[in-house]
Biopython code that builds the backbone (N, CA, C, O; Angstrom):
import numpy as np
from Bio.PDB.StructureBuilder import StructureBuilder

atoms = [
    (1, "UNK", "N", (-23.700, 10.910, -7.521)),
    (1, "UNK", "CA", (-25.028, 11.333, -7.145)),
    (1, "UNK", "C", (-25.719, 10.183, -6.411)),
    (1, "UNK", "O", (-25.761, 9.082, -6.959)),
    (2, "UNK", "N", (-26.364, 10.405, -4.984)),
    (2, "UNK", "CA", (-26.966, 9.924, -4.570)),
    (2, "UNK", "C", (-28.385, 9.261, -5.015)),
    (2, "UNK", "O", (-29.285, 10.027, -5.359)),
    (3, "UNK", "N", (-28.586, 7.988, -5.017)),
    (3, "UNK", "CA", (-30.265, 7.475, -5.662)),
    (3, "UNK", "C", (-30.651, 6.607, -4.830)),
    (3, "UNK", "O", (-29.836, 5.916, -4.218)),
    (4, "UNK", "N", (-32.007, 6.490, -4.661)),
    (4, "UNK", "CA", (-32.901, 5.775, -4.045)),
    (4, "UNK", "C", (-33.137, 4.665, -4.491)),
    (4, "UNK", "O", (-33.716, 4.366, -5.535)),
    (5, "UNK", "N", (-32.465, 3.687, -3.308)),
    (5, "UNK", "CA", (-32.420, 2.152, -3.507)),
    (5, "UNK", "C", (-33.605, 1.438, -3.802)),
    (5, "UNK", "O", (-33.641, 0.405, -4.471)),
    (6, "UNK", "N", (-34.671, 2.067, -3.237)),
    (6, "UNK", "CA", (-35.864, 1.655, -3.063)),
    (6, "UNK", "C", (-36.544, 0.990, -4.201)),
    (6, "UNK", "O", (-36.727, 1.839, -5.074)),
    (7, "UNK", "N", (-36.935, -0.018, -4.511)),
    (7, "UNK", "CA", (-37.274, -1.001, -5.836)),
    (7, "UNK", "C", (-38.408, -1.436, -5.781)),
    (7, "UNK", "O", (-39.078, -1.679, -6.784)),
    (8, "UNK", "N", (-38.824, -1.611, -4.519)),
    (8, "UNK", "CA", (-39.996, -2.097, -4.244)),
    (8, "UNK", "C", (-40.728, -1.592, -2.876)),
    (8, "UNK", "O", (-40.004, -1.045, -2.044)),
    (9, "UNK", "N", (-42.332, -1.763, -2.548)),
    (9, "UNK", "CA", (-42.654, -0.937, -1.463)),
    (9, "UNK", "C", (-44.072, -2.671, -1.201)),
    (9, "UNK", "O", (-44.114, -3.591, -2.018)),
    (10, "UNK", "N", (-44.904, -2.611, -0.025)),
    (10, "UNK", "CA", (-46.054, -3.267, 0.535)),
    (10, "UNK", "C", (-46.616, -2.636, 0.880)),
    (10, "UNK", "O", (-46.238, -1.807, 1.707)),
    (11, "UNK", "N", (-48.046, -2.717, 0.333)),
    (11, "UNK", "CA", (-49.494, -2.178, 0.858)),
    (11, "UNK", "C", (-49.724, -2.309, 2.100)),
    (11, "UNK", "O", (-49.386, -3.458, 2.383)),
    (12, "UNK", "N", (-50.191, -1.672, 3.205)),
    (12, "UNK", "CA", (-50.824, -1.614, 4.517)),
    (12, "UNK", "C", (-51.641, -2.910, 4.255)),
    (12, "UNK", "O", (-51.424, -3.688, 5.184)),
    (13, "UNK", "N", (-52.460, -3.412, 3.383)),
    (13, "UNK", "CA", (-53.152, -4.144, 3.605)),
    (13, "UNK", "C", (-52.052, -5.485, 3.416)),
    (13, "UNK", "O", (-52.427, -6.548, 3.910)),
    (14, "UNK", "N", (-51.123, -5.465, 2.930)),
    (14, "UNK", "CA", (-50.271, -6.825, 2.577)),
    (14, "UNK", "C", (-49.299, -6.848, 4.077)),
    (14, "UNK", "O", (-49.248, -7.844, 4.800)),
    (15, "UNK", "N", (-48.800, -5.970, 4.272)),
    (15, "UNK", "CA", (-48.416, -6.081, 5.877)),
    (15, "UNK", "C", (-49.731, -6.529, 6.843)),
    (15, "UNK", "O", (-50.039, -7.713, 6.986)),
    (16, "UNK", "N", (-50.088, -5.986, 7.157)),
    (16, "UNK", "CA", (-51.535, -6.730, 8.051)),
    (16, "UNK", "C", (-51.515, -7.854, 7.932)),
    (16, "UNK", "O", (-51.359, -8.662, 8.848)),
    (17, "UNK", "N", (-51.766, -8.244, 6.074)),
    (17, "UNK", "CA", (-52.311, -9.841, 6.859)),
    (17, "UNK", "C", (-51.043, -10.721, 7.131)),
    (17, "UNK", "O", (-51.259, -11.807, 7.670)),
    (18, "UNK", "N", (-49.424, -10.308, 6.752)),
    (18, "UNK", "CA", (-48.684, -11.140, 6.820)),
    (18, "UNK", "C", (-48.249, -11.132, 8.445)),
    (18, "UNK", "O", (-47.775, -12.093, 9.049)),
    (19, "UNK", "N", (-48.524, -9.845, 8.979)),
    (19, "UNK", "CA", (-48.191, -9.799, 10.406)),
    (19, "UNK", "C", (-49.277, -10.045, 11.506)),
    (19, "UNK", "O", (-49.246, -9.776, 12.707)),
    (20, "UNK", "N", (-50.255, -10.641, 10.733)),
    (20, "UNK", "CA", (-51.137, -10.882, 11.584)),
    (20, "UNK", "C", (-52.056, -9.994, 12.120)),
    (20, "UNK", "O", (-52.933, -10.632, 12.701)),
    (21, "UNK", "N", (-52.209, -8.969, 12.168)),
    (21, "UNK", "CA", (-52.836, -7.927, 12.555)),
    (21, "UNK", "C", (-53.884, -7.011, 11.704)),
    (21, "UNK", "O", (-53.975, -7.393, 10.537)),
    (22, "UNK", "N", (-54.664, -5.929, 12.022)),
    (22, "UNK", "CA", (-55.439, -4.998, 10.873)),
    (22, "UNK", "C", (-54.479, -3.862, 10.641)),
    (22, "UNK", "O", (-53.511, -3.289, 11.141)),
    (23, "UNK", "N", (-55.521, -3.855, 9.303)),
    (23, "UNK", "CA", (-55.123, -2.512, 9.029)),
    (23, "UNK", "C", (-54.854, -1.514, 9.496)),
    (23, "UNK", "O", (-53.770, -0.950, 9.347)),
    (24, "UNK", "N", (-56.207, -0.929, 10.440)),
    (24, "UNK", "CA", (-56.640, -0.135, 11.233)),
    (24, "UNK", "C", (-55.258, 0.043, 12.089)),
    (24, "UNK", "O", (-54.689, 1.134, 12.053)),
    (25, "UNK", "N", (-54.754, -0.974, 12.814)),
    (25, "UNK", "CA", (-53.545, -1.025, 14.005)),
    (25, "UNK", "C", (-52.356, -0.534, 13.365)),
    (25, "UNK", "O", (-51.472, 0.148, 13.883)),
    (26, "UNK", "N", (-52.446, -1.054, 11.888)),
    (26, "UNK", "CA", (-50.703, -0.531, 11.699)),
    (26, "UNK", "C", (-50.969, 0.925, 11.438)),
    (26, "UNK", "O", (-50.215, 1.790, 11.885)),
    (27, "UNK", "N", (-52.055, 1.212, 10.705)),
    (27, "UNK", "CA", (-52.095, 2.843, 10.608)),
    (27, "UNK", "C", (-52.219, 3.573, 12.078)),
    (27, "UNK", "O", (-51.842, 4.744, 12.050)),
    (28, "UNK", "N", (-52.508, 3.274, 12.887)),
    (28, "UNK", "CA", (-52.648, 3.858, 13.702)),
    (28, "UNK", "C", (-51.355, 4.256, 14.602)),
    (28, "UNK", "O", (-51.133, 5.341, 15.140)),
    (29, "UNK", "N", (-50.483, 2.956, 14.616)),
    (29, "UNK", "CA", (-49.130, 3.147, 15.067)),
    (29, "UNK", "C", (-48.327, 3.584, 14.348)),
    (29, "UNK", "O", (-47.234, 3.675, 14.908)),
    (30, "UNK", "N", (-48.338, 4.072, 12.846)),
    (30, "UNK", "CA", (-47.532, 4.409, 12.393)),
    (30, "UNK", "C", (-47.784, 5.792, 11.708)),
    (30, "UNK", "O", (-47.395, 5.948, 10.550)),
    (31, "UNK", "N", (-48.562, 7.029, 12.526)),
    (31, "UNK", "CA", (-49.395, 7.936, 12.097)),
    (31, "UNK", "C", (-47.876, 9.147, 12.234)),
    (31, "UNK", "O", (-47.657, 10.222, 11.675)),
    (32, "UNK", "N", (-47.295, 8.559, 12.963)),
    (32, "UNK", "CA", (-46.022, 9.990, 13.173)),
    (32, "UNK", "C", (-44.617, 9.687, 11.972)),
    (32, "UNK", "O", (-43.672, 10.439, 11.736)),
    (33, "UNK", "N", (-44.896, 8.423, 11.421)),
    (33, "UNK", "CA", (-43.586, 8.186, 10.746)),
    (33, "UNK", "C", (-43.332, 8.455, 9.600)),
    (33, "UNK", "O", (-43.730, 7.628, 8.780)),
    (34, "UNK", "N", (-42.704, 9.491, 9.149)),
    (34, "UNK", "CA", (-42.384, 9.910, 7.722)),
    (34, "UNK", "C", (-41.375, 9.114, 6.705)),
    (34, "UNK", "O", (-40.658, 8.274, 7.250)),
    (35, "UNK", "N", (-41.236, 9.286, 5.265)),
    (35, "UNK", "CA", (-40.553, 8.666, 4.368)),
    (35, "UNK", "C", (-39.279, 8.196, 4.992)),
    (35, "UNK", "O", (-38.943, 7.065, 4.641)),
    (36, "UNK", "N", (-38.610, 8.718, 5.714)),
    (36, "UNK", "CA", (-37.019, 8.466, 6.295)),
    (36, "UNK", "C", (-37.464, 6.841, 7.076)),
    (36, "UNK", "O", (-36.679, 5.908, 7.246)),
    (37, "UNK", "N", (-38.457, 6.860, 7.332)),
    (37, "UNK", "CA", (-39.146, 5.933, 8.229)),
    (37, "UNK", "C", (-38.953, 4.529, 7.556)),
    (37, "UNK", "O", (-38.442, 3.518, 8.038)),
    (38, "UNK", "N", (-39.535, 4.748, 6.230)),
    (38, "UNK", "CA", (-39.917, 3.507, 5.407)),
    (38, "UNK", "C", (-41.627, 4.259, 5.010)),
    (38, "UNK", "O", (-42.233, 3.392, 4.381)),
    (39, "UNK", "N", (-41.920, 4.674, 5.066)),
    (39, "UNK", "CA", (-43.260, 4.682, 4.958)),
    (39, "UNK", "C", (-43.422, 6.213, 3.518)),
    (39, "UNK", "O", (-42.916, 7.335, 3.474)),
    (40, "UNK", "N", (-44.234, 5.566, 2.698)),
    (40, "UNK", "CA", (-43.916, 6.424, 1.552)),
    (40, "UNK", "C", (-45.760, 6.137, 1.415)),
    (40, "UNK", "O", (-46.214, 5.084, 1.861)),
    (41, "UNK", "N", (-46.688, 7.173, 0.767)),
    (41, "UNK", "CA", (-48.294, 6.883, 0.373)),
    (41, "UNK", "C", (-48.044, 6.792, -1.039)),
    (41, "UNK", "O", (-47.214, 7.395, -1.719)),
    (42, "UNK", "N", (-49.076, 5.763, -1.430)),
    (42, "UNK", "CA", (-48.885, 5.334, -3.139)),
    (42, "UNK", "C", (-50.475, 6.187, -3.436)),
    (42, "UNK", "O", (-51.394, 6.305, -2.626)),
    (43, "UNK", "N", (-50.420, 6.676, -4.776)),
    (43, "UNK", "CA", (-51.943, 7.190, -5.588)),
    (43, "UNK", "C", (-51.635, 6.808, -6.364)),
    (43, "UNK", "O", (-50.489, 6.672, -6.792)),
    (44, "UNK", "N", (-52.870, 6.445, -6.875)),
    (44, "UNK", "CA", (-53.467, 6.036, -8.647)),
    (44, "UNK", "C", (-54.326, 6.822, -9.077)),
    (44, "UNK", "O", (-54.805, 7.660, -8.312)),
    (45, "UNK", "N", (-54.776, 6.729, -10.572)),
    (45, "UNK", "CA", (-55.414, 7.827, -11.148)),
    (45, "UNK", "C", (-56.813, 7.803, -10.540)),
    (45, "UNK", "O", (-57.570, 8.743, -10.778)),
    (46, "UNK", "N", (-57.249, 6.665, -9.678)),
    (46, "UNK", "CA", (-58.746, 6.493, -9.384)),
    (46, "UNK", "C", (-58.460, 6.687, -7.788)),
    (46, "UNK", "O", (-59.399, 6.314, -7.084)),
    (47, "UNK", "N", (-57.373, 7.185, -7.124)),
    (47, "UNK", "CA", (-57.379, 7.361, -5.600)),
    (47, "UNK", "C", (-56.758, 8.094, -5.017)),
    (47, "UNK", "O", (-55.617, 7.957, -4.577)),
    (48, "UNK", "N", (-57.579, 9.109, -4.945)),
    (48, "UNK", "CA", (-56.936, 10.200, -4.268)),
    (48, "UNK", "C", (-56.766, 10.635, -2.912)),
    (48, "UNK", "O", (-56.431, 11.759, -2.536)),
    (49, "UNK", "N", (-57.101, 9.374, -2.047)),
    (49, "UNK", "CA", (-56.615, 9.137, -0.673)),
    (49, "UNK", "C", (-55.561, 8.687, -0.644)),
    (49, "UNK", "O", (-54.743, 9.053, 0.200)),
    (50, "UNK", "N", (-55.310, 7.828, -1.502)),
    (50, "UNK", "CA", (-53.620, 7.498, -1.402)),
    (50, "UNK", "C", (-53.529, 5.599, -0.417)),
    (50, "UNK", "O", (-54.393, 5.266, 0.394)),
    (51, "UNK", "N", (-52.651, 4.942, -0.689)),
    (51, "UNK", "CA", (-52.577, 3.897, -0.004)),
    (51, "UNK", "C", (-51.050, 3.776, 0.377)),
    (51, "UNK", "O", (-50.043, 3.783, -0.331)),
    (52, "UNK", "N", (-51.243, 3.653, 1.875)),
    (52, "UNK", "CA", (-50.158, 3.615, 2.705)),
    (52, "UNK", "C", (-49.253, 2.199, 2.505)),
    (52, "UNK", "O", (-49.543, 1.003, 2.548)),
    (53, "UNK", "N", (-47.927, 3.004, 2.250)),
    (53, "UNK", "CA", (-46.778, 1.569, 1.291)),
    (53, "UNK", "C", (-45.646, 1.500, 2.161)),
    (53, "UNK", "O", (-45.317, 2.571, 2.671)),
    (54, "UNK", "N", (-44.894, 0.360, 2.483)),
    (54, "UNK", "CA", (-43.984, 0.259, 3.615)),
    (54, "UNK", "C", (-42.814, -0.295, 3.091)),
    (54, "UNK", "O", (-43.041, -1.458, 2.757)),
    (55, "UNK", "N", (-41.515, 0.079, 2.849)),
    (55, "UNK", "CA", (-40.408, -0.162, 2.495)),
    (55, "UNK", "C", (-39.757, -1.481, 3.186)),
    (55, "UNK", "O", (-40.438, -1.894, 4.125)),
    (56, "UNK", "N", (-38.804, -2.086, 2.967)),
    (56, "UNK", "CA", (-38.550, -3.116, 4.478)),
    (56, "UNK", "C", (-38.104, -2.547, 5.776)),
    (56, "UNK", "O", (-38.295, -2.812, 6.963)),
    (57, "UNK", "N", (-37.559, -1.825, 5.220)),
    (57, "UNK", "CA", (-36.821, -0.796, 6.899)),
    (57, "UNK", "C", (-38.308, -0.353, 7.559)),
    (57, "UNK", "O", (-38.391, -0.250, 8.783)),
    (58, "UNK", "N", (-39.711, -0.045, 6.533)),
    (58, "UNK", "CA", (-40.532, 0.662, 6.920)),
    (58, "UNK", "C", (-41.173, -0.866, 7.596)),
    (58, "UNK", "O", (-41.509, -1.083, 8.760)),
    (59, "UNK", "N", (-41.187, -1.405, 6.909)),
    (59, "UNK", "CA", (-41.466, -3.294, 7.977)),
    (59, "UNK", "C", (-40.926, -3.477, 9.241)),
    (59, "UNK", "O", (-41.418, -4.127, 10.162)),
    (60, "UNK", "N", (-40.180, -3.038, 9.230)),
    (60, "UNK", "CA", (-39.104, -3.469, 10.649)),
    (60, "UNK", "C", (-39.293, -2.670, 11.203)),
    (60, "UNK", "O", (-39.133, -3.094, 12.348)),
    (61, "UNK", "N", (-39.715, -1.062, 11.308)),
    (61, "UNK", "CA", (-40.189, -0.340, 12.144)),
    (61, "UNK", "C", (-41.815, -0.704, 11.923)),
    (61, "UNK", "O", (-42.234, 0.452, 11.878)),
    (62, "UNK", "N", (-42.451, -1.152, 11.833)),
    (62, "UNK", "CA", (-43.775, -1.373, 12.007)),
    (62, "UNK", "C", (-43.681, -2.490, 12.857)),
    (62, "UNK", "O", (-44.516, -2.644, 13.748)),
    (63, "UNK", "N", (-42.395, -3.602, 12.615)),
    (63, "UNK", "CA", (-42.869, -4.783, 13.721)),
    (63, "UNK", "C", (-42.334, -4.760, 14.928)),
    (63, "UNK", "O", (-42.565, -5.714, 15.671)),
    (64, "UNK", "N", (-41.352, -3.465, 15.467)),
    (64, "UNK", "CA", (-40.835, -2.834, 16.574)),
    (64, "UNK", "C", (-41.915, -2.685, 17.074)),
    (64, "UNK", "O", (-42.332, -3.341, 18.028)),
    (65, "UNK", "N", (-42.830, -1.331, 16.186)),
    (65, "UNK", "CA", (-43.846, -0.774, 17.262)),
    (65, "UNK", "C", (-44.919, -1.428, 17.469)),
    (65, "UNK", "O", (-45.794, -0.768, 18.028)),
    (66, "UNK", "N", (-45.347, -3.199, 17.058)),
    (66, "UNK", "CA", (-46.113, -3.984, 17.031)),
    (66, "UNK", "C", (-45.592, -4.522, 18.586)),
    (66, "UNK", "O", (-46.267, -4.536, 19.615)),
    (67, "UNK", "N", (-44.237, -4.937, 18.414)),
    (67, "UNK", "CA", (-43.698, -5.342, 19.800)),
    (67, "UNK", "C", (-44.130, -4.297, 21.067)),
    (67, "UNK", "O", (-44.801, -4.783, 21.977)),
    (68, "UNK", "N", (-43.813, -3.105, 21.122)),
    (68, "UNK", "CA", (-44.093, -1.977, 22.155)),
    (68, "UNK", "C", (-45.438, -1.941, 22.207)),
    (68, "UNK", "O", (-45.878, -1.562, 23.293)),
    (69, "UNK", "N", (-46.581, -2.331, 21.021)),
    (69, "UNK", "CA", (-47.913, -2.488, 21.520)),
    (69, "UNK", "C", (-48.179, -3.477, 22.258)),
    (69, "UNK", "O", (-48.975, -3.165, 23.144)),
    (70, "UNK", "N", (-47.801, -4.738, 22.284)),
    (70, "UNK", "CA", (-48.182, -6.185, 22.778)),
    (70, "UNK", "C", (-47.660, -5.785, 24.174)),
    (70, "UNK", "O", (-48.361, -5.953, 25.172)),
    (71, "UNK", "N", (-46.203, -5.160, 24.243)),
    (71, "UNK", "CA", (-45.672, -4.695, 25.757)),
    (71, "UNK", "C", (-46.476, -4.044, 26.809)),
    (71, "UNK", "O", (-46.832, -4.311, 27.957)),
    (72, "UNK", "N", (-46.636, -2.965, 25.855)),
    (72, "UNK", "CA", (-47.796, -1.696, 26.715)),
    (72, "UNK", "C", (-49.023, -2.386, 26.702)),
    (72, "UNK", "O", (-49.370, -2.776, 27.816)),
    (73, "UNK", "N", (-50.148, -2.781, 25.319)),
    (73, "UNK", "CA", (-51.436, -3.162, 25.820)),
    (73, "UNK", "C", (-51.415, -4.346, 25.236)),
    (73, "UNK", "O", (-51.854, -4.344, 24.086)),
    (74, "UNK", "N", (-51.008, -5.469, 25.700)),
    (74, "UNK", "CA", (-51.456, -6.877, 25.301)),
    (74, "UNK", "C", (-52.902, -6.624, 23.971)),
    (74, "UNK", "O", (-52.949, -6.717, 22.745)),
    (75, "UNK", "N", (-53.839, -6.300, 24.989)),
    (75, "UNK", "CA", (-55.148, -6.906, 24.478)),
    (75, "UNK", "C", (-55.615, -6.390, 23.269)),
    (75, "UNK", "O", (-56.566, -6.834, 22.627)),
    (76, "UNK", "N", (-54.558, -4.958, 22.837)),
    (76, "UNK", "CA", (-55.122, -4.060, 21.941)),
    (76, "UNK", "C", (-54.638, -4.537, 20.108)),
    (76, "UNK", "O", (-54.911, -4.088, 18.994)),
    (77, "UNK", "N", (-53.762, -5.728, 20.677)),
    (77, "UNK", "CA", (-53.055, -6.063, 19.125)),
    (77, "UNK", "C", (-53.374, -7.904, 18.724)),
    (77, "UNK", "O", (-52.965, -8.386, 17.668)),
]
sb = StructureBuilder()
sb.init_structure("model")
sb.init_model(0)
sb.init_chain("A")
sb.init_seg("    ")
for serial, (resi, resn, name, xyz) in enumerate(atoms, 1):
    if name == "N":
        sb.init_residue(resn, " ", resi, " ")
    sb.init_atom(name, np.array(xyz, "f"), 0.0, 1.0, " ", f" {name:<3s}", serial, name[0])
structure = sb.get_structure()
């Protein structure tokens, strides 16, 4: 039987500040990418918006599409 390696996940806000960037930017680039992605939403009993959590694979596609932002708009990242 297949199981999910996954052991550990990073807050949107713990990516940001390690990559240098906001919040705001990684959510924004990463609005199409589903669980297969790396990208899984965490809730707690007090949040029912949910906080956006990034696997490492989900890291490495966030610092791809960090690269294709700096490519396309320098000024926007």
């Amino acid at each position: 039987m297949q199981r999910n390696k996954v052991h550990h996940v990073y807050t949107v806000d713990r990516v940001a500040r390690d990559l240098g960037v906001s919040e705001e930017l990684i959510q924004e680039l990463t609005l199409g990418l589903e669980p297969e992605d790396g990208v899984i939403w965490v809730y707690s009993a007090n949040d029912d918006d949910g906080i956006l959590a990034f696997n490492d694979e989900g890291i490495e596609k966030v610092e791809l599409l960090l690269e294709e932002c700096h490519r396309v708009s320098p000024s926007k990242a």
